[in-house]
N, C-alpha and C positions, 0 to 999 in steps of 0.2 A: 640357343634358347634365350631368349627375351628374359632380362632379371627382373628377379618377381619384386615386387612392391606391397606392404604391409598397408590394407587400411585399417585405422580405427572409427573416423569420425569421432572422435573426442569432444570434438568443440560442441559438435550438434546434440549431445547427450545432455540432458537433465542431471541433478545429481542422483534421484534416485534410480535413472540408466546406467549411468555409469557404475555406480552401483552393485547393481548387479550383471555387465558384464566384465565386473574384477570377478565379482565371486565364482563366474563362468570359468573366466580365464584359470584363476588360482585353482578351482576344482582339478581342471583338465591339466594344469603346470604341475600338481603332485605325481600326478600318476603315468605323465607322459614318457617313454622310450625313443620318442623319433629325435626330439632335443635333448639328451641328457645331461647337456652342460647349463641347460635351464633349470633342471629339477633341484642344482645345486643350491639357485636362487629363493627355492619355494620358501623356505623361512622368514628370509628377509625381505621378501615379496609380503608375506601375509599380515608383516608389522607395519609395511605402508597403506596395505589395505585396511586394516585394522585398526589405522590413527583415522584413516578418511572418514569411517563410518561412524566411527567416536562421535568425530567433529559433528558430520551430519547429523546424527542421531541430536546434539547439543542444538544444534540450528535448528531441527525442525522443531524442538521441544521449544525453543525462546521464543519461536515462533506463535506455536501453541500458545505458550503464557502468553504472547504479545494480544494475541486475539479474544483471551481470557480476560484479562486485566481492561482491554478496550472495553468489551460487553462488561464488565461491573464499572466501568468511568461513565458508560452512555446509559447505565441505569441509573446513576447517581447525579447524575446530569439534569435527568428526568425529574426525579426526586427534586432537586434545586428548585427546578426552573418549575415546576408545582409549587413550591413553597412562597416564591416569586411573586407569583401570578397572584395566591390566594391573597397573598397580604396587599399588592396592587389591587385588587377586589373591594380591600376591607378599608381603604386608601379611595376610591372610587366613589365608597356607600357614605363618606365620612358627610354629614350636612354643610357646607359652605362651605366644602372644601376649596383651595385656589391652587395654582400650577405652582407657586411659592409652597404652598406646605407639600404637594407632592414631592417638589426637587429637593425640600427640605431631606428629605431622604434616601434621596438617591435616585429615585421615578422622575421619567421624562413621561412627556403627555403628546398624546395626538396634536399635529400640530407644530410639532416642535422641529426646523428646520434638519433637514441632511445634510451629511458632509458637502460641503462643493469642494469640488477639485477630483485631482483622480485619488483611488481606492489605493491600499493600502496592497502590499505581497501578503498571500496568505501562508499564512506559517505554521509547522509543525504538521506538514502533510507524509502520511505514511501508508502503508500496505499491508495488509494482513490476507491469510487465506479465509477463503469462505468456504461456509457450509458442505459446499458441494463441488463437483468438477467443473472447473472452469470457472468460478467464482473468485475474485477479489475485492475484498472490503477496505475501503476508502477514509481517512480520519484526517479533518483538521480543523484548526483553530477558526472560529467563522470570525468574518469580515463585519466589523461596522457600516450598515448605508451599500451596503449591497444587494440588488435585487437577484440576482440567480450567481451562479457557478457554472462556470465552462470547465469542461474535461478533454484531455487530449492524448494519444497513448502513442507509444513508439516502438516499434519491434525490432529494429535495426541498430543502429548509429544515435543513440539521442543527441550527438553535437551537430548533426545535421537536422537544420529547423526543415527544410523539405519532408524527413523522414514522422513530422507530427502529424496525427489526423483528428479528426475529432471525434468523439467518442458521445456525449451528451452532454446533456446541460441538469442542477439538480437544484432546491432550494436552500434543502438541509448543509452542514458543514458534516456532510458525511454523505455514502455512497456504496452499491453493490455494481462490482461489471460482469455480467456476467457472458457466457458463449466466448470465452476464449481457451484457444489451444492449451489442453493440459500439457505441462512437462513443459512448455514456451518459455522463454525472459521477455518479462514486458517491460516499460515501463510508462507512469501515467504522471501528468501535472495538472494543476487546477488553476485557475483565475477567477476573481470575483471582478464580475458588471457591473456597472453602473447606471443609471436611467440613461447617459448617453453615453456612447460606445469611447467616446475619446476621453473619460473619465476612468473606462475601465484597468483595474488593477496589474501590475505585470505579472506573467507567470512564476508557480511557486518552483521550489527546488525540485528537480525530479524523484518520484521514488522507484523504486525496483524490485523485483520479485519473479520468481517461478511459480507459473498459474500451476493448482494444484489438479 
């Protein structure tokens, strides 16, 4: 007889697969006869299953806040950059106004040259889960003198640059991708354009996630 071989697929598990097949496994490891010198394990078995779940439960929750705390930073944002604009307005209306009394204040005006050279890395790029299945929400710091944003994702290897593809392009410094594998590890990076492609910014740090 051919000796048997145990598989798990561990690797290709999500954590919330894995998950629940410990909780499988542990159900059937209490109550099992055919192994008994396993059932001796079932205790000390359900304390490693039981820190896992901790953990995860911890992770998906910081998760959660992460995605919470995003949506009141991009409402707040909003709020700002309203406040911005009206006083730019009211900066706008002023009668003989000059680009000296605008800069006086911090306002730059139409007209007023773009960076030359290349773009800067953009920074502070992260992953949050989205609304729905197969949704990940996108956040970072936006780029001065940038016209769009390039997106790239990787499913594999991200130290292999073969393994990037591209994903789209956006204006905002922020982003939804959606139609990917739930329970998958992604991971995505961004670059800000420039009017000419040899000015464009180098890619940001990778980030990483389990599409939900």
């Amino acid at each position: 007889m051919a000796k048997l071989t145990v598989k798990h697929d561990l690797k290709n598990k999500s954590d919330t697969q894995l998950k629940q097949y410990s909780q499988n496994y542990m159900d059937l490891l209490a109550k099992t006869t055919v192994f008994p010198t396993l059932t001796a394990g079932a205790t000390a078995y359900k304390a490693v299953h039981d820190g896992f779940s901790a953990a995860l439960g911890g992770a998906n929750q910081a998760v959660e806040t992460a995605r919470q705390l995003n949506i009141v930073k991009d409402n707040s944002r909003g709020a700002l950059e309203l406040a911005i604009t009206q006083n730019g307005h009211v900066v706008e209306s002023t009668p003989n106004v000059t680009s000296d009394m605008a800069m006086s204040v911090g306002f730059g005006v139409k007209g007023d040259a773009v960076p030359v050279g290349k773009l800067g890395q953009v920074q502070n790029f992260s992953l949050t889960t989205g609304d729905n299945p197969g949704e990940v929400d996108a956040h970072w710091d936006a780029v001065f003198g940038r016209n769009t944003y390039e997106h790239q994702r990787c499913t594999t290897d991200p130290s292999v640059e073969a393994n990037w593809q591209h994903v789209s392009t956006s204006g905002a410094s922020k982003t939804t991708f959606t139609g990917q594998p739930s329970g998958s590890r992604v991971w995505h990076r961004v670059l800000a354009n420039a009017s000419k492609a040899a000015n464009n910014g180098p890619w940001s740090q990778p980030a990483t996630i389990i599409v939900p």
